[in-house]
C-alpha positions in Angstrom: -6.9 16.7 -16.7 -9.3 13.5 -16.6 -10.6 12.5 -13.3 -13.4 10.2 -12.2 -15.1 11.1 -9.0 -17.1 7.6 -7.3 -17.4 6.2 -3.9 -15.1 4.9 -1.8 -14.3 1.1 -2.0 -14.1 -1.2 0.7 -9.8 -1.5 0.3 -9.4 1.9 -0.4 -10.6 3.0 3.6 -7.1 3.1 4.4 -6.4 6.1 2.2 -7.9 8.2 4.5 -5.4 8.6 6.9 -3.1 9.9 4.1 -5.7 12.2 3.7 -6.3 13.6 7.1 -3.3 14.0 7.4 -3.2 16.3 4.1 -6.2 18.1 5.3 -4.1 19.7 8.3 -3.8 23.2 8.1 0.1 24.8 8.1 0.6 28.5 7.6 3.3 29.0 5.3 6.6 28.8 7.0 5.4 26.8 9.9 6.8 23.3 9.5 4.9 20.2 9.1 4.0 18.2 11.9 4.9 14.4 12.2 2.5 11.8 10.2 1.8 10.2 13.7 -0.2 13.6 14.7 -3.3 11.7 12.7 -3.5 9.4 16.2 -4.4 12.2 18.2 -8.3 11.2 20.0 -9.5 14.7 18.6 -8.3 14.2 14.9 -9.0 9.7 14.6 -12.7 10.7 15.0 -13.0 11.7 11.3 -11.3 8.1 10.4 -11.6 5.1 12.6 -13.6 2.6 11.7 -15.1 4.6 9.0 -18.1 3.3 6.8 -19.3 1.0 9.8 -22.1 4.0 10.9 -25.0 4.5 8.2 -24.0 8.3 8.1 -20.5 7.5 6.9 -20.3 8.6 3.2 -17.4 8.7 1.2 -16.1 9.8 -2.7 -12.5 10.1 -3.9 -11.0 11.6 -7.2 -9.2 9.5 -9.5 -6.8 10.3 -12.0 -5.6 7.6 -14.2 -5.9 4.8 -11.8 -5.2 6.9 -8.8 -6.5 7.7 -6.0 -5.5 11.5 -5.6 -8.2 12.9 -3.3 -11.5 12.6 -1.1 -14.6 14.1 0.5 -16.2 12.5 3.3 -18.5 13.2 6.4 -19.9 11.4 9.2 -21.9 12.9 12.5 -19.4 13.1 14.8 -18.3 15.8 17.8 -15.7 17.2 16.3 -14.7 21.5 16.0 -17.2 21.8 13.4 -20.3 20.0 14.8 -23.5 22.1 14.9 -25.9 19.1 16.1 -26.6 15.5 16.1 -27.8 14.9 12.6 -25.9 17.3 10.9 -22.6 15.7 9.6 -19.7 16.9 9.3 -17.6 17.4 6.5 -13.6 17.1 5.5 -12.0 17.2 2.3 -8.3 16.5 1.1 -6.1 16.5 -1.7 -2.4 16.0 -2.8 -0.8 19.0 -3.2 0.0 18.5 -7.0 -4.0 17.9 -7.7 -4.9 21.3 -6.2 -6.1 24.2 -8.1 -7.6 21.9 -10.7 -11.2 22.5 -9.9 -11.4 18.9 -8.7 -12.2 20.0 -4.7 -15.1 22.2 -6.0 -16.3 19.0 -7.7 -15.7 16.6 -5.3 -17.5 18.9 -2.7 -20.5 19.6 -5.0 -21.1 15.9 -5.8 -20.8 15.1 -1.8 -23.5 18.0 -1.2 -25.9 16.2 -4.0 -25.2 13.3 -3.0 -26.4 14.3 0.8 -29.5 16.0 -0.7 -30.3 12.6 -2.4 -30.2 11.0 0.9 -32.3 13.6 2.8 -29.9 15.6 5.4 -31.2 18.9 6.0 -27.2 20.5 6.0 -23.6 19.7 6.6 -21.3 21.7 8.3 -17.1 21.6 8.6 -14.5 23.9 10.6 -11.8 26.0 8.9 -9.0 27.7 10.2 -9.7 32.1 9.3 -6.2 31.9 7.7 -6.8 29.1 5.5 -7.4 30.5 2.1 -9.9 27.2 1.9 -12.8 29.0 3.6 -13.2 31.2 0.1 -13.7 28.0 -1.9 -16.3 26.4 0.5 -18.0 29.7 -0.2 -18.3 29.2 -3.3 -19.9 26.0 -3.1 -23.0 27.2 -0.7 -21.6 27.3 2.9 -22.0 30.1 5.0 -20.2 31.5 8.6 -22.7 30.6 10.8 -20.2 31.3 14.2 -16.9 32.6 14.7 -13.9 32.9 17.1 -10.2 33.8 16.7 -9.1 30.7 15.5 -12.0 29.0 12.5 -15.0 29.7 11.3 -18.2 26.9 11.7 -19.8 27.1 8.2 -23.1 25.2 7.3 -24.5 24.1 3.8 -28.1 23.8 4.1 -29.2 21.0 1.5 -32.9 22.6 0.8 -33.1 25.1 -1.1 -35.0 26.8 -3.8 -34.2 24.1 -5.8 -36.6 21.8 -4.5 -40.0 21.2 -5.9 -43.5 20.2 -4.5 -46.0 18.5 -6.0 -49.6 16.5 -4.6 -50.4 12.9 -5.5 -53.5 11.3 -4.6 -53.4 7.6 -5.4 -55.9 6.0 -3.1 -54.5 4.9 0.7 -52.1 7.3 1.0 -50.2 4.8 3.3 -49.1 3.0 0.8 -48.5 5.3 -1.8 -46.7 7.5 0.6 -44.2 4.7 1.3 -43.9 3.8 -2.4 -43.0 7.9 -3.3 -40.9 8.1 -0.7 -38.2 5.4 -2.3 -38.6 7.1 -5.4 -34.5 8.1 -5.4 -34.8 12.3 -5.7 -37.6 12.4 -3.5 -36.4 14.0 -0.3 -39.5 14.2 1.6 -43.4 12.9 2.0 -46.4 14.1 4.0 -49.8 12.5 3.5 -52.1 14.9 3.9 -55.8 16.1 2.3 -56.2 18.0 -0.6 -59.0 20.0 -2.5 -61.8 19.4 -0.5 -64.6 21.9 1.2 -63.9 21.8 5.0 -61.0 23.5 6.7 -59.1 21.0 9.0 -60.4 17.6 8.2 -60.3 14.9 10.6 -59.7 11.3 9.5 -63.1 10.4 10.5 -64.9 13.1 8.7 -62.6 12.6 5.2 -64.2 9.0 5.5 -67.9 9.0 6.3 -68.8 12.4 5.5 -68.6 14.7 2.3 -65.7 16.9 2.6 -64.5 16.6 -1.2 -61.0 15.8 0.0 -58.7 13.3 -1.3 -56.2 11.4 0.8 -53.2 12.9 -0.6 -49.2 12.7 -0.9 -47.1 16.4 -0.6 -43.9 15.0 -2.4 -40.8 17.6 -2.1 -38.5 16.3 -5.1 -35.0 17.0 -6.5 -35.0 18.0 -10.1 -32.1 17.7 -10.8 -32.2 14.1 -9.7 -35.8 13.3 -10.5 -38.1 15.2 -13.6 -41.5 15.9 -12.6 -42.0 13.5 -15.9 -40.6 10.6 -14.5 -41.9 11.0 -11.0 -45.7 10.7 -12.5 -44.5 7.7 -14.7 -44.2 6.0 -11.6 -46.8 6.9 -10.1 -49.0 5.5 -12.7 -47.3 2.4 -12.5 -48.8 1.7 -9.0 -52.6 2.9 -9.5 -55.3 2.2 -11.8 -55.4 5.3 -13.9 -59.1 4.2 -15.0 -60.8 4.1 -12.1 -63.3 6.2 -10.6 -63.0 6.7 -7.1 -61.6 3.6 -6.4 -58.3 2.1 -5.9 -57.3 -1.4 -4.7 -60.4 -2.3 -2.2 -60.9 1.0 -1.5 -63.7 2.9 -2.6 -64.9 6.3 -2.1 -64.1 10.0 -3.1 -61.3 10.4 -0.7 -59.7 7.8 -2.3 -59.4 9.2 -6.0 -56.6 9.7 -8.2 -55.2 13.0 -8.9 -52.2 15.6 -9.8 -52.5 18.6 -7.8 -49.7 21.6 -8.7 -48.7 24.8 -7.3 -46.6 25.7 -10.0 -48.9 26.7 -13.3 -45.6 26.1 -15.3 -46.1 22.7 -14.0 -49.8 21.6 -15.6 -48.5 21.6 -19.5 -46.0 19.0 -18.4 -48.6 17.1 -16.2 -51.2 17.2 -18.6 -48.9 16.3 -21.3 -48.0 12.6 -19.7 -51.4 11.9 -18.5 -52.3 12.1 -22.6 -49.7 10.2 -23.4 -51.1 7.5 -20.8 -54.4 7.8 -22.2 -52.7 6.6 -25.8 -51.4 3.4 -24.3 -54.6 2.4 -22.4 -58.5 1.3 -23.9 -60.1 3.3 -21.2 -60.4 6.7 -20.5 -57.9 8.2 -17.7 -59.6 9.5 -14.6 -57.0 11.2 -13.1 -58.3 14.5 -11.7 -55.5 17.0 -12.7 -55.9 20.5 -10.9 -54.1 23.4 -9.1 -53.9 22.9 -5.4 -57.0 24.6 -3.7 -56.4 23.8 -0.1 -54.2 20.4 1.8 -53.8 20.2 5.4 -51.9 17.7 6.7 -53.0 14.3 8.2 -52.7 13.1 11.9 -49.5 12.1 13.4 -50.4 8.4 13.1 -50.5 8.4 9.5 -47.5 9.5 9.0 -44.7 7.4 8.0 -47.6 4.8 8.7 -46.1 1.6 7.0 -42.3 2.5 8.5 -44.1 2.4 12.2 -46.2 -0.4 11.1 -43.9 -2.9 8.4 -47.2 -5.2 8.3 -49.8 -2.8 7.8 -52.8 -2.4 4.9 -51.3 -1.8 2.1 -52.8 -1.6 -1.9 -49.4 -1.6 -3.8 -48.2 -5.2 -4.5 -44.7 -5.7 -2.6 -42.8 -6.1 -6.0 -43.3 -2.7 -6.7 -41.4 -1.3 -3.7 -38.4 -3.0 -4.5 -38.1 -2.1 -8.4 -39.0 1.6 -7.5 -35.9 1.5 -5.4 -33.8 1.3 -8.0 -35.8 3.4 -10.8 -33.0 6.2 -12.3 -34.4 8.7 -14.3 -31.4 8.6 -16.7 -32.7 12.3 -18.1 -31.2 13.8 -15.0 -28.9 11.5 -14.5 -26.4 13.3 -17.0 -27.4 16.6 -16.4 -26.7 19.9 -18.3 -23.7 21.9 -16.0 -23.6 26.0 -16.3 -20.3 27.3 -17.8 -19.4 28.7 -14.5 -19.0 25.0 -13.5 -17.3 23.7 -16.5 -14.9 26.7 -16.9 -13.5 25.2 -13.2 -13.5 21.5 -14.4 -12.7 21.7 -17.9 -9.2 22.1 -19.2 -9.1 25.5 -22.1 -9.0 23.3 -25.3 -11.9 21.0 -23.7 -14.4 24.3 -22.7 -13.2 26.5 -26.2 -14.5 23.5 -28.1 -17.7 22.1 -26.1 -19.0 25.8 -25.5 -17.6 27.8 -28.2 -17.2 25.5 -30.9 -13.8 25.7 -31.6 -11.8 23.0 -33.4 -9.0 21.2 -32.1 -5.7 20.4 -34.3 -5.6 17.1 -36.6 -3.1 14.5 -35.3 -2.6 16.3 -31.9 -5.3 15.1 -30.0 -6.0 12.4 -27.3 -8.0 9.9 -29.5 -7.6 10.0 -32.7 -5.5 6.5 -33.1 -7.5 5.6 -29.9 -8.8 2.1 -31.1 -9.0 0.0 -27.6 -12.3 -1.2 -26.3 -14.6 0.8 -24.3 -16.9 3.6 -24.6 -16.7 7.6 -25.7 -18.8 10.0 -23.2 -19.8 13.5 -23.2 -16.6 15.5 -21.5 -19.2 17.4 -20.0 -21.9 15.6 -18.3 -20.8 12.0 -18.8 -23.7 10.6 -21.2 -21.7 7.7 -23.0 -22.3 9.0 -26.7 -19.8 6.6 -28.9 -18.6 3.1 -28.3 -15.2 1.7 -30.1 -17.2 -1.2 -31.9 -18.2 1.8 -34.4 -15.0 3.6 -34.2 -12.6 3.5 -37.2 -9.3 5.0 -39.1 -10.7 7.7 -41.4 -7.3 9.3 -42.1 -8.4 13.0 -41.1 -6.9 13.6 -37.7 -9.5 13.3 -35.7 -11.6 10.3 -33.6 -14.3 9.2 -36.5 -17.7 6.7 -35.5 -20.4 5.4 -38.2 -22.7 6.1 -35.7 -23.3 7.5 -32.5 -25.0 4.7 -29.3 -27.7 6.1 -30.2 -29.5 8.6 -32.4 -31.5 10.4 -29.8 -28.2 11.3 -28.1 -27.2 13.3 -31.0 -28.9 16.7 -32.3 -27.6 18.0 -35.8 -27.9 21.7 -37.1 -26.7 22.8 -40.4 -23.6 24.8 -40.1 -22.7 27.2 -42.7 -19.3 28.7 -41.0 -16.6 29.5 -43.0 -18.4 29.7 -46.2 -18.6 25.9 -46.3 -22.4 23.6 -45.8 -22.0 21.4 -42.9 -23.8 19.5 -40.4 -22.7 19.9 -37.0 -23.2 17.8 -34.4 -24.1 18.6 -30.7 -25.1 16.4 -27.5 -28.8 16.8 -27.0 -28.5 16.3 -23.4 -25.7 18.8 -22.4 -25.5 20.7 -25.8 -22.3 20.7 -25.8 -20.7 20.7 -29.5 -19.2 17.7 -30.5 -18.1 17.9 -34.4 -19.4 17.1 -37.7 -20.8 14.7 -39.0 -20.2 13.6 -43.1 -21.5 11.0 -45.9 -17.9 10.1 -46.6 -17.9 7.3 -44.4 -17.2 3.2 -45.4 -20.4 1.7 -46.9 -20.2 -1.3 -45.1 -20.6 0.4 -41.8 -23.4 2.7 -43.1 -22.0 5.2 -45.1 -21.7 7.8 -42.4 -18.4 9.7 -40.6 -19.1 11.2 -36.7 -15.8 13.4 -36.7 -15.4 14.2 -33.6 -12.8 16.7 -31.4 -11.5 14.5 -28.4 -11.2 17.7 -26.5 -15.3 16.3 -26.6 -15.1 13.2 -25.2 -13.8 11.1 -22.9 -12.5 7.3 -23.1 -13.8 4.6 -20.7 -11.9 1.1 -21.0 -14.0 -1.6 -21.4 -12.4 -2.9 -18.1 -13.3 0.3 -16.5 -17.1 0.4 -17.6 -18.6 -1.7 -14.9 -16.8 0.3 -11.6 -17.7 4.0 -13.4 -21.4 2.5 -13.8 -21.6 1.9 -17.8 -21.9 -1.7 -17.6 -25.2 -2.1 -19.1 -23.5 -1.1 -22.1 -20.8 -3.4 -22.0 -22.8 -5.6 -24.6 -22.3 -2.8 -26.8 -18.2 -3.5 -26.9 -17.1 -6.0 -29.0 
């Protein structure tokens, strides 16, 4: 089955009383209470007014243009609150949706999307004889209290996962406020780093030699920001050439540099400061070292530019707002583990994506597919194929004379079955796609894409803007 999870829109909010009301627990053989129960004081708190406060957030599933289920939280006082910015979290859907993995992913995009924005955990109620408990399980909560009736479960959001990594870029008031929009940055501490005295004060970082660099500890989200992409920026707001010196600020403390803790890490840092170096006439300063020693700065400098909105300042202001915005589209699709597709993925769709398998000619879901829109990766989403290139080939299955773009693509010879082929995969989820042939009309390049639809999935051209593919909507004649 084909579903979309997004955000909730504005004339949708009304939905959400159908769904509390779903959300109710009922043993079996208890009968359902009346749809009016939803006005109860204890229950309208997970509904009324809902998106007005900052902390209300909101996704539903869709399925062919409906609406068929939703995960959303807000801080509130309700039986599963723990504190007072911890939210809480509830999740719905109709019966005939249930047991199709959608839940899980609905509730794993809600807990990445609260990562993204910073919250520390969530935490939700469950009844003990609601079989529900197991699934939320699964995803990462644990039974942090219990009495007869539920069980209070908390996610907490930072985990393992997250990385650390030390940016000095001059005034660290500035380049901490700049980091910290960076979206899959969930925290900043400015700080000093690899110098000689234990405990530096502010005073003795300026006007004496201590060797230590005003500094940003950035905790980061791989798997919504690469360690890549997060230096790209940063090089965009310093002047990788200069020696102690940034904006009008001069001095050791104010040097640039890439301190890491992880020694997996300095190939890949060392790796895009050479590539800077190609693009520039000057040789790159950047100091790039493990970190020795950081100890954190005074209170006051924290946050500094958020307690003080007019405050010194090197980065120009026009560099704050694009950095809002930056997506680093390399984790934007990213890879998912079998476990995760074997739940989403319907049997034909995870046999041929991650075991190669071949469906049937004739008897799949696009092969005399020809409306406008765009093809995507089943699996992650990457938009792969648009129906500009698409065309009747006569062998059963969805055929391109190209793919969006030839990075998107990996091919590997393929000698299975005793016959010479060139298969084609996704580099970004490596998923298998097809095959790819010479066969194909001249006039559109001489090429054939031949791919299994179990593959792909179709996004109308109407559809493109509202599932976030409109910059490609140039693409779709």
């Amino acid at each position: 089955m084909h579903y979309v999870i997004r955000e909730l829109k504005e004339d949708e909010k009304h939905l959400l009383d159908d769904f509390l009301y779903e959300a109710i627990y009922v043993p079996k053989g208890i009968t359902l209470p009346p749809k009016d129960i939803i006005n109860k004081p204890e229950l309208q708190v997970y509904v009324s007014d809902f998106g007005e406060e900052k902390d209300d957030n909101c996704l539903v599933a869709e399925v062919e243009g409906k609406v068929v289920g939703a995960v959303w939280v807000r801080i509130i006082n309700d039986y599963g609150h723990v504190d007072d910015s911890t939210p809480s979290f509830a999740i719905s859907l109709y019966p005939d949706y249930r047991g199709l993995g959608i839940g899980t992913m609905m509730m794993k995009e809600m807990l990445t999307l609260l990562k993204r924005k910073g919250y520390e955990k969530v935490s939700l109620s469950v009844q003990r004889m609601n079989y529900a408990y197991k699934m939320y399980l699964k995803v990462g909560f644990e039974i942090v209290h219990e009495n007869e009736e539920e069980y209070i479960m908390v996610h907490h959001l930072r985990g393992d996962i997250m990385k650390k990594i030390y940016l000095a870029g001059g005034c660290f008031w500035g380049t901490e406020k700049y980091i910290s929009l960076i979206p899959g940055v969930i925290s900043t501490e400015v700080g000093y780093a690899n110098g000689k005295t234990e405990n530096p004060t502010y005073e003795e970082v300026c006007r004496q030699s201590t060797g230590h660099a005003e500094t940003v500890q950035v905790e980061y989200d791989p798997d919504q920001v690469s360690l890549t992409f997060l230096l790209e920026l940063f090089f965009d707001v310093i002047d990788p050439t200069s020696l102690n010196r940034q904006g009008g600020d001069e001095g050791e403390q104010y040097r640039t540099g890439i301190y890491y803790t992880d020694s997996a890490e300095e190939e890949i840092i060392r790796g895009t400061v050479v590539l800077l170096g190609e693009s520039l006439d000057k040789p790159v300063m950047i100091e790039v070292k493990p970190l020795l020693n950081y100890y954190p700065a005074e209170t006051y400098h924290q946050q500094y530019l958020d307690k003080n909105p007019g405050g010194y300042c090197h980065i120009q202001p026009n560099k704050f707002e694009k950095v809002r915005t930056a997506i680093d589209e390399k984790t934007k699709y990213r890879q998912q583990s079998k476990k995760e597709l074997c739940g989403r993925l319907t049997k034909m769709q995870f046999e041929v994506t991650q075991n190669g398998a071949t469906e049937p000619p004739y008897q799949n879901e696009y092969f005399d597919t020809f409306k406008p829109g765009i093809y995507v990766d089943i699996t992650s989403g990457e938009p792969l194929f648009v129906s500009t290139d698409k065309f009747e080939s006569g062998c059963g299955w969805p055929s391109f004379s190209r793919p969006i773009s030839a990075d998107l693509i990996a091919e590997l010879p393929d000698d299975s079955y005793g016959r010479n082929r060139i298969e084609v995969r996704s580099s970004g989820s490596d998923a298998h796609l097809g095959h790819v042939f010479a066969d194909g009309p001249k006039e559109l390049g001489g090429m054939r894409y031949c791919i299994n639809s179990a593959a792909l999935r179709f996004v109308p051209k109407e559809c493109m803007e509202a599932e976030g593919y409109g910059h490609l909507l140039q693409l779709v004649l």
